[in-house]
C-alpha positions in Angstrom: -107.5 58.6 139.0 -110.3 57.5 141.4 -110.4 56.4 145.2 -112.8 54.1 145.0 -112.7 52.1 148.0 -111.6 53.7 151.6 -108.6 52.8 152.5 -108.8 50.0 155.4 -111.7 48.5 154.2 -110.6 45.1 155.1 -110.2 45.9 158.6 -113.7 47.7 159.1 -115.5 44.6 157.0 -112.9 42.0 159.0 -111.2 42.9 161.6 -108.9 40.3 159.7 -105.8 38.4 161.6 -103.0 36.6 159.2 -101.4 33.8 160.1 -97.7 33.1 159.2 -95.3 30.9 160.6 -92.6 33.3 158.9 -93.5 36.3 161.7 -91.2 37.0 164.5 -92.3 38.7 167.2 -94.9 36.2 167.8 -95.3 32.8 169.0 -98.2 31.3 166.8 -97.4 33.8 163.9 -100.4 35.4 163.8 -100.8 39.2 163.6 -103.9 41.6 164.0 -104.8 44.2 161.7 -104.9 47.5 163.5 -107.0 50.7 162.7 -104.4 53.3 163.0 -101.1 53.3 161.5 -98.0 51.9 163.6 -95.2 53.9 165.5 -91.5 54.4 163.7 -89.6 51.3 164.7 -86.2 51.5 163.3 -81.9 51.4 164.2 -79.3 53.1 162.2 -76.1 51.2 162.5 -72.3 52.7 163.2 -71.7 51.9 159.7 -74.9 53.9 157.7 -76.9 50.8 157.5 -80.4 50.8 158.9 -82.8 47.8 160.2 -86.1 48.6 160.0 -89.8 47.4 160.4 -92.6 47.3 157.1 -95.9 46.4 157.3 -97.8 44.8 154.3 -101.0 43.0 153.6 -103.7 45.4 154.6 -103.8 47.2 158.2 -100.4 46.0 159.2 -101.5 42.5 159.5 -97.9 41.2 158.4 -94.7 42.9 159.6 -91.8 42.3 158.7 -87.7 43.5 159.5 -85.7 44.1 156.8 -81.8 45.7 156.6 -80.7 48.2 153.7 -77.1 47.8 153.6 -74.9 51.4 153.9 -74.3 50.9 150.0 -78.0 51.1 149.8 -78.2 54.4 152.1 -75.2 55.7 150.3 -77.2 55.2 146.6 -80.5 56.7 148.3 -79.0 60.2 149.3 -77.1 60.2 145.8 -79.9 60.2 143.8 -82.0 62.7 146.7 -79.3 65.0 146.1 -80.6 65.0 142.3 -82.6 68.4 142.9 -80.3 70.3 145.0 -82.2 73.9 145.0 -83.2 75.4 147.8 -86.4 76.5 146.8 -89.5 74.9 148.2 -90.2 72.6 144.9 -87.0 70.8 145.1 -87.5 70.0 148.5 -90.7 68.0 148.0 -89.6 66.6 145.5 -86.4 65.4 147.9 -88.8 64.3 150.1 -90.4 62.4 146.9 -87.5 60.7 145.4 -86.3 59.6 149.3 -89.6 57.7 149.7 -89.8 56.0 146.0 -86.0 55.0 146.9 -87.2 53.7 150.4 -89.7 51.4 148.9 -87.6 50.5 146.1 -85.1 49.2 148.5 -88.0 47.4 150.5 -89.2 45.9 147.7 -85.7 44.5 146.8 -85.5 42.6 150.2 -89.3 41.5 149.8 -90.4 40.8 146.8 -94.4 40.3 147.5 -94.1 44.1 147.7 -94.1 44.0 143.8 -97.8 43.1 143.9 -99.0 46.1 145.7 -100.7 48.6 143.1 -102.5 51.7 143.6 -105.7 52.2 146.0 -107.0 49.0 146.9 -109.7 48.4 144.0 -107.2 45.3 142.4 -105.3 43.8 145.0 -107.6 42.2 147.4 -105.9 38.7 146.6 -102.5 39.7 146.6 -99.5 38.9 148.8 -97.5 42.2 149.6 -100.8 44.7 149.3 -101.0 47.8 151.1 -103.4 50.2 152.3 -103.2 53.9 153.9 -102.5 52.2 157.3 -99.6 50.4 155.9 -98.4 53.0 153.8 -98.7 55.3 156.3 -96.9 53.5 159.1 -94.1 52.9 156.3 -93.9 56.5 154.8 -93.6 57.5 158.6 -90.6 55.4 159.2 -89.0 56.1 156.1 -89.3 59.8 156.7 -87.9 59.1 160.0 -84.9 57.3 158.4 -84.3 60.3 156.3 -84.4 62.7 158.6 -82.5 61.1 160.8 -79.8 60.4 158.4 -79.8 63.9 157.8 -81.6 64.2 154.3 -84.2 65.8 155.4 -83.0 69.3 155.5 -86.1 72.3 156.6 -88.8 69.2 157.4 -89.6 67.7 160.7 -91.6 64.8 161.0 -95.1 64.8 162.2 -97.7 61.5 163.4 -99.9 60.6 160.7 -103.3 62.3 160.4 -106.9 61.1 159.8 -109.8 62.3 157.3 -112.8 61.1 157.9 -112.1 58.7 160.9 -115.7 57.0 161.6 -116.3 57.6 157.7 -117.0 53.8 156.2 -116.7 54.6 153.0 -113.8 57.5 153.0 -111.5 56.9 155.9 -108.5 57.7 155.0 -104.7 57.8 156.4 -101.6 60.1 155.3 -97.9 60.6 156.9 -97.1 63.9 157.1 -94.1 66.8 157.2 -93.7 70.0 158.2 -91.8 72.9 157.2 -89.8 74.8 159.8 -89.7 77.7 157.8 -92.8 78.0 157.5 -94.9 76.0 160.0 -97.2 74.3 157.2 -98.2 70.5 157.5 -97.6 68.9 154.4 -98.9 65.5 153.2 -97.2 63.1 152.0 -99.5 60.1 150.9 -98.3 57.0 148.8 -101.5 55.2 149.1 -102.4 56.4 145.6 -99.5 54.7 143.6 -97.6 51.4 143.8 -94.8 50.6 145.8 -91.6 52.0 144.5 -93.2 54.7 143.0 -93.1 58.2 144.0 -95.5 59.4 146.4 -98.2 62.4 146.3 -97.2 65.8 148.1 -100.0 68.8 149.0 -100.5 70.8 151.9 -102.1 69.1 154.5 -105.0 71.3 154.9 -105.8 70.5 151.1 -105.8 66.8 151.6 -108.0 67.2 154.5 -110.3 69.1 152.3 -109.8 66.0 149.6 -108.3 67.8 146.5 -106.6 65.9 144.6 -103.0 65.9 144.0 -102.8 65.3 140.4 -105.3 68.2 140.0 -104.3 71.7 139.6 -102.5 73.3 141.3 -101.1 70.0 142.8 -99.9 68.5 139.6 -97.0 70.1 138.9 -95.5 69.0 142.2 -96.5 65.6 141.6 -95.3 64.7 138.4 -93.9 61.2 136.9 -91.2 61.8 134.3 -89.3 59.8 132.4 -86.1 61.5 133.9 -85.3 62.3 137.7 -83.7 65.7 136.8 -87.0 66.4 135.3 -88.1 66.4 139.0 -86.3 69.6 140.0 -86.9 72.8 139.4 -90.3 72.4 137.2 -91.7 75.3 138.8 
């Protein structure tokens, strides 16, 4: 796996705005592409469901609100529940299966999320594509959601962080964690796969350093099986 572009390229080359007369928010539709990733916006509703705010298309240039019913909630902390240790693996990989869910469900009430793929080498042309701003400013809200719905047992939620922030060619975004038992940041980046897959966990301090997570001794944390019980307790 290669990073082979830097991850808001299109807003350093462009400083790109969209126009779409499907936007609220906005009187002409149109919506500028930002450098950093955007704040949490998000309300749980008295009956578990939660409304919420995505952003697509490359620096947040398209946003978009979207409700997961409380069925949908209900199903997500189900299947989070999958790896019920209390060990620090089965918690990431918690963390892991709550953010695949949260795109899945995202991708069920927009579509055009189907055509974002991983890095940004392939998807220049596509409808629904995502960078590390976007998928930073999603992973943060999601994480936000979870925690909030109380399935994010021993994390809090910290602001995204930066690598490389001036950096043309390696700028890079990543929501993070952190573990109160411990203290230790933890990334948790989703930029390298496609939506409604799960994301890439390391300590933060690694992906500052840029190891990768599908390199040892990352890999066994960030596996893909077949089976989500095969998830838990692969220490």
């Amino acid at each position: 796996m290669r990073e082979l572009t830097p991850c808001v390229l299109l807003f350093i080359v462009t400083g790109l705005a969209v126009a779409d007369a499907s936007l609220t928010g906005s009187p002409d539709g149109v919506r500028q592409s930002v450098s950093s990733p955007l704040p949490p916006k998000y309300v749980i509703g008295p009956d578990g469901s939660v409304k919420l705010r995505i952003c697509f298309n490359w620096s947040c240039s398209r946003r978009e609100n979207l409700i997961f019913t409380s069925d949908d909630i209900a199903l997500l902390k189900r299947r989070m529940r999958t790896c019920p240790d209390k060990g620090l693996h089965d918690r990431l990989q918690r963390v892991r299966i709550g953010i695949w869910q949260m795109e899945s469900l995202a991708q069920k009430y927009q579509p055009l999320l189907a055509n974002d793929l991983a890095i940004n080498d392939f998807e220049a042309a596509a409808t629904g594509r995502m960078d590390c701003v976007d998928n930073s400013s999603n992973t943060t809200t999601y994480l936000s959601i979870l925690r909030d719905i109380g399935e994010l047992d021993g994390w809090s939620v910290s602001s995204p962080r930066v690598r490389k922030r001036f950096n043309f060619t390696a700028v890079h975004w990543t929501a993070v964690i952190i573990d109160t038992e411990t203290g230790v940041s933890w990334s948790v980046d989703s930029w390298y796969r496609p939506n409604g897959h799960l994301p890439m966990v390391m300590p933060l301090r690694s992906w500052i350093a840029e190891k990768k997570a599908w390199e040892p001794p990352f890999e066994r944390l960030n596996t893909t099986p077949r089976s989500v019980r095969a998830l838990c307790n692969a220490q």
